[in-house]
KOLMIMAR-115779 format. One record per residue (C-alpha): residue number from 0; z, y, x. Coordinates in Angstrom, 1 decimal. Layout:
BEGIN
<NUM, <Z, Y, X>>
...
END
This chain:
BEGIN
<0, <18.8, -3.5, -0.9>>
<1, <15.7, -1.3, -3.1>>
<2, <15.6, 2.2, -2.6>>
<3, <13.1, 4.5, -3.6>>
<4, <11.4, 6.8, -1.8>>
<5, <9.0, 9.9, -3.0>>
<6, <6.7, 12.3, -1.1>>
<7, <3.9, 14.0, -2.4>>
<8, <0.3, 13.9, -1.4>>
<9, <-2.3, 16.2, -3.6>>
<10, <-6.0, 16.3, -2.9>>
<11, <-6.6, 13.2, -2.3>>
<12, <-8.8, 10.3, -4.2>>
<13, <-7.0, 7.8, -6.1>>
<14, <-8.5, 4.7, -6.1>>
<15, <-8.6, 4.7, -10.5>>
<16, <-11.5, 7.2, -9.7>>
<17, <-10.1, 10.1, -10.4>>
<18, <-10.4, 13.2, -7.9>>
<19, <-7.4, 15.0, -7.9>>
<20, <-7.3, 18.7, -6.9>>
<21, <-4.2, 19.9, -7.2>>
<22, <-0.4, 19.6, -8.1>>
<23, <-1.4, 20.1, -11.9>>
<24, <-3.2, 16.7, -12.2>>
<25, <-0.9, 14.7, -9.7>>
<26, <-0.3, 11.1, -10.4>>
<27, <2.6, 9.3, -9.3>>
<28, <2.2, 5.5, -8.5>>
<29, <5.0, 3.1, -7.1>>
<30, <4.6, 0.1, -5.0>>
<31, <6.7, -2.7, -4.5>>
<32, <6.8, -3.2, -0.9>>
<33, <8.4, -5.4, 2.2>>
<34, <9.1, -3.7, 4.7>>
<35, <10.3, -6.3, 7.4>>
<36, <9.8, -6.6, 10.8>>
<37, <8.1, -9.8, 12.0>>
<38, <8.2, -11.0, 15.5>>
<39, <8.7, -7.7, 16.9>>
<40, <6.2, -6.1, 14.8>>
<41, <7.1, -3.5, 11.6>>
<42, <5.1, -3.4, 8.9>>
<43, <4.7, -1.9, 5.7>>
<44, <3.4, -4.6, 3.2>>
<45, <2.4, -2.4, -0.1>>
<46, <1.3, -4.5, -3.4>>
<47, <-1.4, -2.7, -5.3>>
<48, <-3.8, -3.6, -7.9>>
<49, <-6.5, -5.5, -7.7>>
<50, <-8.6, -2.8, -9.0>>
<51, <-8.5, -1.6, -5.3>>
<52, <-11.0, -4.2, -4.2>>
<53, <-12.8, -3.0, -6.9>>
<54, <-13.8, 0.3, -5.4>>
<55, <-16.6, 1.0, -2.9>>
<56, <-15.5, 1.0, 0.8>>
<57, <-15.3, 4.5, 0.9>>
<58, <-12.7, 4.6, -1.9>>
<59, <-10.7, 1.7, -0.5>>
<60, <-10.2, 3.1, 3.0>>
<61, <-9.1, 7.1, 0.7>>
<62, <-6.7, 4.7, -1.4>>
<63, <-5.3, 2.9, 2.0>>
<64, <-5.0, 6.4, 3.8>>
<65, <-3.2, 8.0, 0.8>>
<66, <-0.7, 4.7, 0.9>>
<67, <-0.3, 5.1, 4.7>>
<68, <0.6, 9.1, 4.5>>
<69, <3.1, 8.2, 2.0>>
<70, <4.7, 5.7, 3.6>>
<71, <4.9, 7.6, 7.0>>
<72, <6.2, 10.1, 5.0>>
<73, <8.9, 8.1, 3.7>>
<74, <9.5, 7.4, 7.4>>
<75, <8.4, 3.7, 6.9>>
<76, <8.1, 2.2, 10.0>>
<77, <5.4, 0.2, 10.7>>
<78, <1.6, -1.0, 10.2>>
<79, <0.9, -0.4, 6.6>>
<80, <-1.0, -3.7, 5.5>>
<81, <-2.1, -3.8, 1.1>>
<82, <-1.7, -6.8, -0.6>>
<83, <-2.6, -8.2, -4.2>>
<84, <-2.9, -10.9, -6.3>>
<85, <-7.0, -10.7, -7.7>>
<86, <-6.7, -13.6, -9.9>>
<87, <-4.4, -16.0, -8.1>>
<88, <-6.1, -15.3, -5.6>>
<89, <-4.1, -13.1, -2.5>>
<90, <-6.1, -10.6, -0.9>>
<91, <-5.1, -8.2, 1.9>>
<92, <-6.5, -4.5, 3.0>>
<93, <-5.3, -3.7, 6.6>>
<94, <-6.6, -2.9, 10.2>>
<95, <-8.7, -5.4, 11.8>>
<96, <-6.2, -6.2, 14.3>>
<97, <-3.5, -7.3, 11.7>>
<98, <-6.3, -10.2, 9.9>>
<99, <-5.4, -13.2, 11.9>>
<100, <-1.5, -12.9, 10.6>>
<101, <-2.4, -11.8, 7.3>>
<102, <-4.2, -14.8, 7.2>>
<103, <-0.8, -16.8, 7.8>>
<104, <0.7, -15.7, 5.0>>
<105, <0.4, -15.9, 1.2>>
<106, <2.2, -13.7, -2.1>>
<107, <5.3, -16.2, -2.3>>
<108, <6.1, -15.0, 1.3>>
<109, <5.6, -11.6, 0.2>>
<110, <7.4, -11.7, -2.4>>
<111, <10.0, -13.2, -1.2>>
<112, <11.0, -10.0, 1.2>>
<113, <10.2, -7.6, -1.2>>
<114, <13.1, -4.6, -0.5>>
<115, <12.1, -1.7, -1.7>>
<116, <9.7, 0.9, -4.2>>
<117, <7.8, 3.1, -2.6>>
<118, <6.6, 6.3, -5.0>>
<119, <3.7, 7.7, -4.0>>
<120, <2.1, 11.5, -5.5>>
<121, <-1.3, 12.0, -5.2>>
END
């Protein structure tokens, strides 16, 4: 089943580079997403760009807090975990804590339980 969801988030850094200050220059993004719960544990598996990895750290961790407010907002249960594919290659953004599973699993099992869009405006 997809469903959308939308919730807006101004003032904060988009991970193109652009600062955003107010409602006037909002951009909307939507994710696909799997939201599953895996042994017990929700999470929020967002796919983004590979531009993402393309950003500073400080960026990154602006882009990763913008996703987790609007997926909270959405009332998204979960860890929120990012995931892309840089080149055939999948890399993952998350807490530290969530490594050793993201290491378990690759794009075809994400995108096999992809359920939803998440919109996001920053």
């Amino acid at each position: 089943m997809n469903s959308s969801f939308a919730v807006t988030l101004t003032g904060l850094f988009c991970a193109a580079g652009l600062a955003l200050s107010g409602p006037s220059e909002a951009a909307t993004r939507t994710y696909k997403i799997a939201h599953v719960n895996h042994q017990g544990s929700n999470m929020v598996l967002v796919s983004i760009s590979p531009q993402f990895f393309r950003g500073s750290s400080a960026d990154q961790n602006r882009w990763y807090t913008g996703i987790q407010q609007c997926a909270r907002s959405a009332n998204l249960a979960g860890q929120t975990l990012l995931v892309t594919n840089d080149n055939g290659r999948y890399r993952y953004y998350g807490p530290n804590a969530w490594h050793n599973f993201m290491n378990t699993i690759d794009l075809n099992w994400f995108n096999a339980r992809i359920n939803k869009n998440l919109t996001c405006n920053f």
